[in-house]
C-alpha positions as protocol buffer text, in pm:
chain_id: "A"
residue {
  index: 1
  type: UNK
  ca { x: 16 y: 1525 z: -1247 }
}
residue {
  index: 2
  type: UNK
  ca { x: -118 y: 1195 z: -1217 }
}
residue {
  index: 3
  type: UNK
  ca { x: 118 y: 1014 z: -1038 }
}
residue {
  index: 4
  type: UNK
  ca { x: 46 y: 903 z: -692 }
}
residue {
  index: 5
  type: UNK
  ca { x: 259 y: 817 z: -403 }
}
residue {
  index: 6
  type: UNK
  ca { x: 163 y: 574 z: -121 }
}
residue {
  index: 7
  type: UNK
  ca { x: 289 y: 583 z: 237 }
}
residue {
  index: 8
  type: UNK
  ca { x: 203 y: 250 z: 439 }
}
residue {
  index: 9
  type: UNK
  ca { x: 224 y: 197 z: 796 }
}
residue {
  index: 10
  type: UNK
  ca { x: 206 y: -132 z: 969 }
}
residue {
  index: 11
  type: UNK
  ca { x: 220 y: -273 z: 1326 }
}
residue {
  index: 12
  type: UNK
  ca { x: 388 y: -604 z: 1340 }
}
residue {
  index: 13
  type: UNK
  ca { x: 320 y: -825 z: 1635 }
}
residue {
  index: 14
  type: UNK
  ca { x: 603 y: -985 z: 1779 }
}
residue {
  index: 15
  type: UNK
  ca { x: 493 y: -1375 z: 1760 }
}
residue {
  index: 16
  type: UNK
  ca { x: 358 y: -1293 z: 1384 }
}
residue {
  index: 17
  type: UNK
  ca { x: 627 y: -1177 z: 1225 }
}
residue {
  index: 18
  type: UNK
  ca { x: 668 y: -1526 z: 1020 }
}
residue {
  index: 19
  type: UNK
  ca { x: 309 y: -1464 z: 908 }
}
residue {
  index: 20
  type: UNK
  ca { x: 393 y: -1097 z: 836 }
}
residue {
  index: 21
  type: UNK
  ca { x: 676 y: -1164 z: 627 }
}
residue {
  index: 22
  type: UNK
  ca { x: 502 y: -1498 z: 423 }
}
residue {
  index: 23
  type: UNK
  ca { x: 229 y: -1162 z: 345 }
}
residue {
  index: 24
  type: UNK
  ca { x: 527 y: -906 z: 235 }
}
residue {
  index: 25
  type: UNK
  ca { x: 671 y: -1157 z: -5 }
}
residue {
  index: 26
  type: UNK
  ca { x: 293 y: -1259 z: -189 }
}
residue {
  index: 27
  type: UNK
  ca { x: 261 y: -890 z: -200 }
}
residue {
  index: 28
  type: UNK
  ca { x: 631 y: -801 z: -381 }
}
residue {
  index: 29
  type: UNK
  ca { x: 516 y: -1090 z: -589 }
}
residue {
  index: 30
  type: UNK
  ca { x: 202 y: -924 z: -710 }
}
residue {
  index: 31
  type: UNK
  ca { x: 402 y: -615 z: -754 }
}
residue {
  index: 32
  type: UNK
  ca { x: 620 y: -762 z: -996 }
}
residue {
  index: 33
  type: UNK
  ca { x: 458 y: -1032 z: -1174 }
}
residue {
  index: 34
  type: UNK
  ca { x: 100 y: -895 z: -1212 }
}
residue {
  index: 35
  type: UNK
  ca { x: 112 y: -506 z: -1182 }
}
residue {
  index: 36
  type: UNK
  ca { x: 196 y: -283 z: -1469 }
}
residue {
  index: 37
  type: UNK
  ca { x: 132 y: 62 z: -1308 }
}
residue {
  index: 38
  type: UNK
  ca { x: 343 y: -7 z: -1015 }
}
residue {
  index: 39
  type: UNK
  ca { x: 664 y: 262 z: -1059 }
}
residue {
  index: 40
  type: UNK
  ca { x: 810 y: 187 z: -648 }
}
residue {
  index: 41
  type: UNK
  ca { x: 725 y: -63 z: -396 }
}
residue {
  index: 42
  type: UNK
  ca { x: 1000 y: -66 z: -127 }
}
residue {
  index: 43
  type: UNK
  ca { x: 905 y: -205 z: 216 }
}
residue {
  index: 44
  type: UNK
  ca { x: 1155 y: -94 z: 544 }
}
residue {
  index: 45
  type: UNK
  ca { x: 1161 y: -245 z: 896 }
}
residue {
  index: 46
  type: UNK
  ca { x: 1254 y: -88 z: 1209 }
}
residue {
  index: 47
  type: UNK
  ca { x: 1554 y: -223 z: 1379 }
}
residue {
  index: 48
  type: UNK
  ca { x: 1301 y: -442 z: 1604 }
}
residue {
  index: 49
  type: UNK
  ca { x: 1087 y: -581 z: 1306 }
}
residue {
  index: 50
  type: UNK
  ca { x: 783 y: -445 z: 1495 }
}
residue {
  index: 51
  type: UNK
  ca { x: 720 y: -178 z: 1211 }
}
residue {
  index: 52
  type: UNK
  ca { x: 701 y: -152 z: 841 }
}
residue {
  index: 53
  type: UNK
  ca { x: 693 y: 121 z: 607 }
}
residue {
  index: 54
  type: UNK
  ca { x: 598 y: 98 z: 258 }
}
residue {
  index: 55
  type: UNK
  ca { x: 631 y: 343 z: -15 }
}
residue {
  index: 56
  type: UNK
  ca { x: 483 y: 320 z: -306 }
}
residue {
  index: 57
  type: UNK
  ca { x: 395 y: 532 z: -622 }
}
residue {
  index: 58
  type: UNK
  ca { x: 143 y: 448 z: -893 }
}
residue {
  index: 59
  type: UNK
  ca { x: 150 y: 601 z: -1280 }
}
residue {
  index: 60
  type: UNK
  ca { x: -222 y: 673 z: -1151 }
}
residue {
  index: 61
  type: UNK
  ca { x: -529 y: 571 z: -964 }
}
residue {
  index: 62
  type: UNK
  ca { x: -597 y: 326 z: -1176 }
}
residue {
  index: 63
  type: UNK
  ca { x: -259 y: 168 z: -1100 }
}
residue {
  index: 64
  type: UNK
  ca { x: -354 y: 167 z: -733 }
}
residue {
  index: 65
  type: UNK
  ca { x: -636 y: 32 z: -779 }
}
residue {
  index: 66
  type: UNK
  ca { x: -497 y: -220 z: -992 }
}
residue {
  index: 67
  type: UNK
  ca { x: -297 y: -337 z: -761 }
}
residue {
  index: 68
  type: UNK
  ca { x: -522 y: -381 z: -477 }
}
residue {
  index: 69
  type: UNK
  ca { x: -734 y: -596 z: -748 }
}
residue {
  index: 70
  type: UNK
  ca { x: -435 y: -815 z: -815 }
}
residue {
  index: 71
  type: UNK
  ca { x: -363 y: -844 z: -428 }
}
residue {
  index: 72
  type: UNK
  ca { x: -636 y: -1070 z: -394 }
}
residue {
  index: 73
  type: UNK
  ca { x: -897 y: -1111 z: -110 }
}
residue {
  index: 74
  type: UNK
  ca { x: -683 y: -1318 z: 56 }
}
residue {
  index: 75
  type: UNK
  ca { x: -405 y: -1092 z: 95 }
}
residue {
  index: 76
  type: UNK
  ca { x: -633 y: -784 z: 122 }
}
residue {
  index: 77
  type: UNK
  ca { x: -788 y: -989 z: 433 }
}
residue {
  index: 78
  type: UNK
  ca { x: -469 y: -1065 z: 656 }
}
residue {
  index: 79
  type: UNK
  ca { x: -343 y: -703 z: 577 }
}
residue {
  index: 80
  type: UNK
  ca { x: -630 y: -571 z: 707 }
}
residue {
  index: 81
  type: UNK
  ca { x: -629 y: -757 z: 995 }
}
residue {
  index: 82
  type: UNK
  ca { x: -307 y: -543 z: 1079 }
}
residue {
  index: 83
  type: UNK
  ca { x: -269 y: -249 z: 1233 }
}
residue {
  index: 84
  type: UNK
  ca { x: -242 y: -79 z: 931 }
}
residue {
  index: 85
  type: UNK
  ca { x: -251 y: 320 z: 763 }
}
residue {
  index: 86
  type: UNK
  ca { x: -223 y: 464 z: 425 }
}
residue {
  index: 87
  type: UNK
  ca { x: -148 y: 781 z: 334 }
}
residue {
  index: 88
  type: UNK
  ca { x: -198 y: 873 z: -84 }
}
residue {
  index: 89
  type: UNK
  ca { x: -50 y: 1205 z: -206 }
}
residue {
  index: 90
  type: UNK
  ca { x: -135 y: 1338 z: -536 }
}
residue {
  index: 91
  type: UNK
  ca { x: -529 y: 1355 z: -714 }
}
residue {
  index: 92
  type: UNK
  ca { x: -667 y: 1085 z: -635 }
}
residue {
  index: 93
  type: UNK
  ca { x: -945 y: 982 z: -875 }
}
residue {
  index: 94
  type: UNK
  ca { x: -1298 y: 941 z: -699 }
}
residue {
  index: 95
  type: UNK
  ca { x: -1299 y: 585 z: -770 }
}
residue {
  index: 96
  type: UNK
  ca { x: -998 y: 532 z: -572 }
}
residue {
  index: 97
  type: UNK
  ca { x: -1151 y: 748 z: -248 }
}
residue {
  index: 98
  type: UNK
  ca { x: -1457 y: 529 z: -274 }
}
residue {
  index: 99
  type: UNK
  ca { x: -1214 y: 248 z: -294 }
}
residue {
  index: 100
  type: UNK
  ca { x: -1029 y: 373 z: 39 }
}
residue {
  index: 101
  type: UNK
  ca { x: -1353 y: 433 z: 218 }
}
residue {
  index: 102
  type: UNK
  ca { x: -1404 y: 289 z: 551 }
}
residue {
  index: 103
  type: UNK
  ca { x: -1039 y: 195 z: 595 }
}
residue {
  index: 104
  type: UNK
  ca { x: -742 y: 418 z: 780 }
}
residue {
  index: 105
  type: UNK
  ca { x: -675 y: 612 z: 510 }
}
residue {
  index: 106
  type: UNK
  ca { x: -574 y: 992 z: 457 }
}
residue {
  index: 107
  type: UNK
  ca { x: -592 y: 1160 z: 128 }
}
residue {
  index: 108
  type: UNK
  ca { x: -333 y: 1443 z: 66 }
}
residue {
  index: 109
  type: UNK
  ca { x: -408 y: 1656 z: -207 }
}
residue {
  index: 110
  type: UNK
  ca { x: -112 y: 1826 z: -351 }
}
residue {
  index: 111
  type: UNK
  ca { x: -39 y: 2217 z: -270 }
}
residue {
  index: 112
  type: UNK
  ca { x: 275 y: 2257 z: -449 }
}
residue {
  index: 113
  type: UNK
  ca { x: 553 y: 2047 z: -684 }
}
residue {
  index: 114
  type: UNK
  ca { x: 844 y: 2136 z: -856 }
}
């Protein structure tokens, strides 16, 4: 199995939100325009708009990475900026983990699927 789902977690300051939601839109953008791995990409906010979730799955790691590449460094900057986790379940491929490294990022490898 190939297939990878993302969890991401996000802090959203209070006065940034504008900022933080000029961010989510470039990013669905990129998702839908530019992406051809992508297979979900649905962000949720808290009732306060102080956190986001966004889940994700990828046909494989090279549809993650893909996607980071066609985020942009521009994007990939103010994100990371944020108070910000990722969680990846499934085999990640070790160009991917390389990719991950030195960010807040947790690799779960899977244990058992139906």
């Amino acid at each position: 199995m190939d297939e990878l789902q993302v969890t991401a977690r996000i802090k959203i300051e209070a006065d940034k939100f504008e900022k933080f939601e000029a961010i989510a839109k470039a990013c669905m953008k990129v998702a839908r325009e530019m992406d051809s791995g992508t297979l979900q990409y649905d962000w949720f906010l808290n009732e306060d708009q102080t956190e986001c979730v966004v889940r994700e799955r990828y046909r494989d790691s090279e549809a993650a990475l893909e996607h980071v590449a066609n985020l942009g460094a521009t994007i990939r900057k103010d994100l990371q900026e944020a108070e910000m986790s990722l969680e990846f379940y499934g085999e990640a491929s070790v160009g991917l983990i390389e990719a991950a490294k030195g960010g807040n990022v947790t690799f779960y490898k899977t244990y058992q699927s139906i």
